[in-house]
N, C-alpha and C positions, 0 to 999 in steps of 0.2 A: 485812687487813680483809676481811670478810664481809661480803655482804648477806643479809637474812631478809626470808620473808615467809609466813603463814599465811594462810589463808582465814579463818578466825574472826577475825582483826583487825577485818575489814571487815564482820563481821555474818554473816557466812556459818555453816548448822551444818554445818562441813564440815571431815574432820581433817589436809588438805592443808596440808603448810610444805615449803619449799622453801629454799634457802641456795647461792650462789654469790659466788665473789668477783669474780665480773664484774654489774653491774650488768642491760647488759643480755644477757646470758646468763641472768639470773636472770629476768627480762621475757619469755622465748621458754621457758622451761620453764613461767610463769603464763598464757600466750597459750596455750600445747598443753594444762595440765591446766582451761583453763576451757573450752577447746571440747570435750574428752574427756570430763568428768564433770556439767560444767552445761549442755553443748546452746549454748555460746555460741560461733559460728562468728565475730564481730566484739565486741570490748572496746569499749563509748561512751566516750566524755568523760570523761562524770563517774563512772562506774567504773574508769576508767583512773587519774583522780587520786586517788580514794577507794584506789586499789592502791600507787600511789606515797607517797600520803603514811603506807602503812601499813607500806613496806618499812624495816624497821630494819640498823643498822651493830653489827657486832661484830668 
């Protein structure tokens, strides 16, 4: 099993997806491409679950 995850799930115009089958390995590569590309040095709350409820299984 995989996990996915895009940035345009969540709204974002951004052509970031990312895919690990460790869950949170796949959360540490979303934590480095949102401080790298969006300026966000801390994930809040509600974008953190706005991230999770966006990550799909495959």
């Amino acid at each position: 099993m995989k996990y996915t995850f895009a940035c345009a799930d969540i709204g974002m115009n951004c052509g970031f997806k990312a895919e690990d089958s460790d869950k949170n390995k796949l959360l540490e590569k979303i934590r480095k491409h949102a401080k790298e590309a969006h300026g966000m040095s801390n994930i809040d709350n509600a974008t953190l679950e706005k991230i999770q409820k966006a990550i799909k299984t495959v």
